[in-house]
C-alpha positions in Angstrom: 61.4 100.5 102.5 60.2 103.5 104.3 56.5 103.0 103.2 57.1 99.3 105.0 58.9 101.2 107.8 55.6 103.7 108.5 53.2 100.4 108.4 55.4 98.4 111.0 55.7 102.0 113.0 52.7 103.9 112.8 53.3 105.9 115.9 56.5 106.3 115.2 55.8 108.0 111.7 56.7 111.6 111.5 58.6 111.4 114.6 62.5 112.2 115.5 63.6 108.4 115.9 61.0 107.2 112.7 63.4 109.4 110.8 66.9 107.9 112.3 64.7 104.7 111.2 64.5 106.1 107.9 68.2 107.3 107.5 69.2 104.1 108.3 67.3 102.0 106.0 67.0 104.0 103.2 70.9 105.6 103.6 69.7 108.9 102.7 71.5 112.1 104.3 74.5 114.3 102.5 74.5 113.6 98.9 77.7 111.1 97.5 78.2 113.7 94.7 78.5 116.6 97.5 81.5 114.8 98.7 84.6 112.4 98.0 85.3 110.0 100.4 89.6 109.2 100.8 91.7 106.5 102.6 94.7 108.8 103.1 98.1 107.4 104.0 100.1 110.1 104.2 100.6 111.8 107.6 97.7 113.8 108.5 99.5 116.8 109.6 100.8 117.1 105.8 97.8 116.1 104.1 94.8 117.7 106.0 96.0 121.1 105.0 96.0 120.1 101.1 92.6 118.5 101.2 91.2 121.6 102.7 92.4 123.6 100.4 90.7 121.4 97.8 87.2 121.6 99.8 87.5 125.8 99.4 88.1 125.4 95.6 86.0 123.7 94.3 83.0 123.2 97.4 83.4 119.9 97.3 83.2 118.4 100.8 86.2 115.7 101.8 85.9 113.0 104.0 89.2 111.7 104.6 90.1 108.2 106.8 93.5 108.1 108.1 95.8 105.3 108.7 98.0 104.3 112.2 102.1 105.0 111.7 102.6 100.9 111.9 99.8 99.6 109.8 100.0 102.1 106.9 99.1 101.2 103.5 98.8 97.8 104.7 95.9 98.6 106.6 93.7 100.3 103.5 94.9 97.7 101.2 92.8 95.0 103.2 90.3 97.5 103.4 90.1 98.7 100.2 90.1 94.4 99.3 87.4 93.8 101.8 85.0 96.9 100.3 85.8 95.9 96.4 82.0 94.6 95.6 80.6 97.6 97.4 83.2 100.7 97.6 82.9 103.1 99.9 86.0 105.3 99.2 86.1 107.1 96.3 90.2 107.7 95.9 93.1 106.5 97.5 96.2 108.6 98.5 98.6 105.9 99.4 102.1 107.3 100.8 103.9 104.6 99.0 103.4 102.4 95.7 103.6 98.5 95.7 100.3 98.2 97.9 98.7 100.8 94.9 99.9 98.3 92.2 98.8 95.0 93.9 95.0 96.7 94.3 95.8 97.3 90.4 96.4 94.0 89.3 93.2 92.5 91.7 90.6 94.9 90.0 90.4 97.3 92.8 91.3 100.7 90.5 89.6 102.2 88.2 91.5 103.8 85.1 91.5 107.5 84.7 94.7 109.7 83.1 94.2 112.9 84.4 95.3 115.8 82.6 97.5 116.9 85.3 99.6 113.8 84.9 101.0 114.1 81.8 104.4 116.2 83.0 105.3 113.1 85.3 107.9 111.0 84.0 106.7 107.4 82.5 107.9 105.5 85.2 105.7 107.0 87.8 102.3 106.5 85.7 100.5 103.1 85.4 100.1 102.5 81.5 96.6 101.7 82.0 95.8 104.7 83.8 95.2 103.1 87.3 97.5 105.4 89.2 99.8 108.5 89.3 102.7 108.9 91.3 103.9 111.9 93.1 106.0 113.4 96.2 108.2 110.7 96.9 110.1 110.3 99.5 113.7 108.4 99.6 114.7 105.4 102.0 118.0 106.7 103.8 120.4 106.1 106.5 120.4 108.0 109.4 123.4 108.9 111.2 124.2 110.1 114.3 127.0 112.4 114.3 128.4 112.2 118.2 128.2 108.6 117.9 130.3 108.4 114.4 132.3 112.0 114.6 134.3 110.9 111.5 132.3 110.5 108.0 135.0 107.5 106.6 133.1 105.3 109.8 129.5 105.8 107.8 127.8 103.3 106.5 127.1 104.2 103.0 124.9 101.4 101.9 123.0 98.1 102.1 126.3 96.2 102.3 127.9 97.8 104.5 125.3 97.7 107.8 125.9 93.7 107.4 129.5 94.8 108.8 130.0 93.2 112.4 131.7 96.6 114.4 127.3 97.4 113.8 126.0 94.6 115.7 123.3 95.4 117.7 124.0 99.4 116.9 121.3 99.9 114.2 117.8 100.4 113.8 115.0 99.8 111.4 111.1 99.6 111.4 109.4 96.1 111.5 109.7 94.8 107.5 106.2 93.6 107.4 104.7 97.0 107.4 105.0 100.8 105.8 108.2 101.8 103.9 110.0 99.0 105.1 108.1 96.4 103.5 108.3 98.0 100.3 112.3 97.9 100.6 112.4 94.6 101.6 110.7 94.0 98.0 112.7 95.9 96.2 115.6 94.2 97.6 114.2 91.3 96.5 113.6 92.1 93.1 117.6 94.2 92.6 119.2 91.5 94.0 117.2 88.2 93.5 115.9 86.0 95.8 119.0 84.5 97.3 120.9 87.2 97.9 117.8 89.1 99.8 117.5 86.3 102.0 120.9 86.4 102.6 120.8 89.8 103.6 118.4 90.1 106.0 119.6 87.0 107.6 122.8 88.9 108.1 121.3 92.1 109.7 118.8 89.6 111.8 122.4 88.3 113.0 123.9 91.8 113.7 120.9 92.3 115.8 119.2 94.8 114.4 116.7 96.4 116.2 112.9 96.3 115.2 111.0 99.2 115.9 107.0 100.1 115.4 107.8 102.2 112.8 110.1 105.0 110.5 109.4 107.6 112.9 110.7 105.7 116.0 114.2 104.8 114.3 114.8 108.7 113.7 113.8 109.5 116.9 116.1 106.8 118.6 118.9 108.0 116.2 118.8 111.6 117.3 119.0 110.8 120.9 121.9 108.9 120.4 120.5 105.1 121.1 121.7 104.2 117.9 124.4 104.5 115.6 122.7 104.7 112.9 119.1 103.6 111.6 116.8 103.0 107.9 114.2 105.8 107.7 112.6 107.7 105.3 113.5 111.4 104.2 110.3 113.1 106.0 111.4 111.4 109.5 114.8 112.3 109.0 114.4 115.7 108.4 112.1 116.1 111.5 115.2 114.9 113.8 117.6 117.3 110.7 115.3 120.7 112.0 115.2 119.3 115.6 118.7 120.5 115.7 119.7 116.8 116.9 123.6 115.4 116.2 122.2 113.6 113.1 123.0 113.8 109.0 121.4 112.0 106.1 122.9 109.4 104.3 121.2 108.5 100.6 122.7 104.7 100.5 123.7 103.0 96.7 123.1 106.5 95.2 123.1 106.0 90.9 124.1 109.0 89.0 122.2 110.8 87.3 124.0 109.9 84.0 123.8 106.2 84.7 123.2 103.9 81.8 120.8 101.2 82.1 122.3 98.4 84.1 121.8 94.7 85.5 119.1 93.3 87.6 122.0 93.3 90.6 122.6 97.4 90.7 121.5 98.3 94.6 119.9 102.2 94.0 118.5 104.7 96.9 114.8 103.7 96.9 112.8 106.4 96.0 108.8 105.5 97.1 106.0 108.2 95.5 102.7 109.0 97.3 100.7 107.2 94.6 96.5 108.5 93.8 94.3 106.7 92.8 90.0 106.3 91.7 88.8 102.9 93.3 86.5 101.2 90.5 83.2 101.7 91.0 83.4 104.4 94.1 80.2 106.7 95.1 81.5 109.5 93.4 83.9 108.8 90.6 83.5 112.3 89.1 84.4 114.2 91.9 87.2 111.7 92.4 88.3 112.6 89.5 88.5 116.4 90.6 90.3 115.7 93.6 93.1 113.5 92.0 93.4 116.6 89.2 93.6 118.5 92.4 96.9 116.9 93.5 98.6 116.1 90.8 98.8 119.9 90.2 102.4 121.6 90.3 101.5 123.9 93.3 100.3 120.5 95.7 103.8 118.9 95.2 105.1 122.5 96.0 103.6 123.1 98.7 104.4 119.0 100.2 108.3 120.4 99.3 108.0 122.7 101.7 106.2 120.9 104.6 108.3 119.7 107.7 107.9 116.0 105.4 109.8 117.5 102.4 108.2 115.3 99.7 110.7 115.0 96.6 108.9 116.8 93.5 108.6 114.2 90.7 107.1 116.8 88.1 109.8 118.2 86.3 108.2 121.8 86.5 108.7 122.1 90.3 111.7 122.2 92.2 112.5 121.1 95.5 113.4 124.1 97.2 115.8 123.5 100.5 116.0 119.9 99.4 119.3 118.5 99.3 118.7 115.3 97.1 121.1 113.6 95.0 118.4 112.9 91.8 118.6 110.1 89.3 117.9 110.6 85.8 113.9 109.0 86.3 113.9 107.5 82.9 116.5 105.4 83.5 115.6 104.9 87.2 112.7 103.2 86.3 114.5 100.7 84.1 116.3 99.6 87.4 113.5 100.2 89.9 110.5 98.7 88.1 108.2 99.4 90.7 105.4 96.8 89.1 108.1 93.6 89.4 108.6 94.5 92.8 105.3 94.4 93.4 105.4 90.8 91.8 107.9 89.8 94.8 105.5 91.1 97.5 104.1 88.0 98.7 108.0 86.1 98.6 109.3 88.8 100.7 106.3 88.9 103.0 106.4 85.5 103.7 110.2 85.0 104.4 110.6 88.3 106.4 107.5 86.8 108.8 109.4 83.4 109.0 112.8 85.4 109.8 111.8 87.9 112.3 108.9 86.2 113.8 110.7 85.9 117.3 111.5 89.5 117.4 
């Protein structure tokens, strides 16, 4: 191509813009192997700081792409989709799950059991090696405390924000997107089809109020526009060490001595950062090094301890200032089978569009 370039250019050969021209037909520049490019989901005020530490290591170079607060995960799943026959990302830090497990079962993922994954309870490993999970975080309700003095008037789980003394009161993020959506499919899959449906055609008739996203419904709780709202642990937190009137409610908590129980058992959702090496990606070995990387005890330490306080699923670390009522994970998994709710996706997707379109 470049030998064709210099006999269609001959003045141009040698010169500055002949090699842009170059550059840009041959794609040479900075070696693939040099770096590892990764679609990162989690926030990048939590992330940045691990993936640099990585770079000073091992001197491998990251390039990291970072998602918008409404279109996470959603947003690199079509990506990562639209890029499968020629992949320019080599792994994929997703902040949640279900979008990692439907790129698993369309091909996107290639298999590779790191070493560093082994301590990690089975429920959070794919059995063909696709995926690891890590640093969850837990869907909660957050409460503001002026607004509801007494703790009898909380709302202490799914059932309970259906109650009509909430109407109009409460907040969540749109369902489509993020956190939400993966609820919204785990509701489907605990409590069957029916019964999901009926739900969120009650809270759609309480009026709950849509926001853009998790981070908006914690703020709007902690300056007392709401009662109440759905969020995840990391946004509540942030309103928690803001010193606003607000507590943290774990909704449907399961003890950690529960037995294995029906399909119709409502749990706290608990939704893991998941890693994974996309099949076929520039640089699969450094990949490889990277996911290693943060699967180590010291990463999901260290995301403890951020302002986002990511829940430790290794059993070697603990989550230090983390007040978090923890299931036995065995057993959680039995309940929360995290591949079946990824089976009810597309059900949930398509009702929750039809239900809330207006709004």
């Amino acid at each position: 191509m470049t030998k064709n370039a210099a006999r269609l250019f001959p003045a141009l050969t040698g010169s500055k813009p002949f090699l842009i021209l170059c550059f840009l037909l041959t794609g040479c520049g900075p070696s693939a192997a040099n770096r590892v490019v990764v679609y990162c989901a989690l926030d990048r005020e939590f992330a940045e700081p691990i993936l640099q530490d990585f770079t000073r290591e091992t001197g491998l170079e990251v390039v990291p792409r970072w998602d918008t607060e409404a279109n996470k995960s959603v947003g690199f799943y079509e990506d990562l989709l639209h890029e499968q026959d020629r992949p320019r990302c080599d792994v994929h830090w997703n902040n949640e799950i279900v979008a990692t497990i439907r790129l698993q079962k369309l091909g996107v993922l290639a298999p590779y059991k790191s070493p560093s994954a082994r301590p990690f309870p089975a429920p959070f490993k794919a059995n063909d090696g696709t995926w690891t999970a890590f640093a969850a975080r837990a869907r909660v309700l957050l409460i503001n405390t002026k607004l509801l003095a007494d703790k009898k008037d909380w709302p202490g789980g799914m059932m309970d924000i259906t109650l009509p003394r909430w109407k109009g009161k409460f907040a969540m993020a749109r369902p489509q997107f993020g956190t939400t959506a993966t609820q919204a499919a785990c509701l489907f899959h605990l409590m069957g089809s029916d019964q999901a449906k009926e739900l969120f055609h009650k809270l759609k008739e309480n009026e709950v109020v849509l926001l853009p996203g998790n981070k908006q419904v914690a703020v709007q709780v902690g300056l007392g526009k709401f009662h109440f709202g759905f969020t995840d642990t990391d946004d509540a937190y942030a309103e928690v060490e803001a010193g606003n009137p607000v507590a943290i409610v774990y909704p449907d908590p399961l003890p950690a001595s529960v037995a294995v129980i029906g399909p119709r058992q409502l749990a706290t959702l608990f939704i893991p950062n998941t890693v994974a090496l996309i099949k076929d990606c520039p640089n699969p070995e450094g990949g490889k090094k990277l996911i290693d990387y943060l699967l180590r005890p010291e990463v999901e330490a260290k995301l403890a301890r951020t302002a986002s306080r990511q829940i430790p699923l290794n059993p070697a670390v603990k989550a230090e200032g983390i007040n978090v009522p923890l299931p036995n994970w065995e057993r959680y998994g039995e309940i929360v089978d995290f591949t079946k709710i990824a089976d009810r996706w597309d059900e949930a997707q398509r009702f929750l569009a039809k239900e809330f379109a207006a709004r």
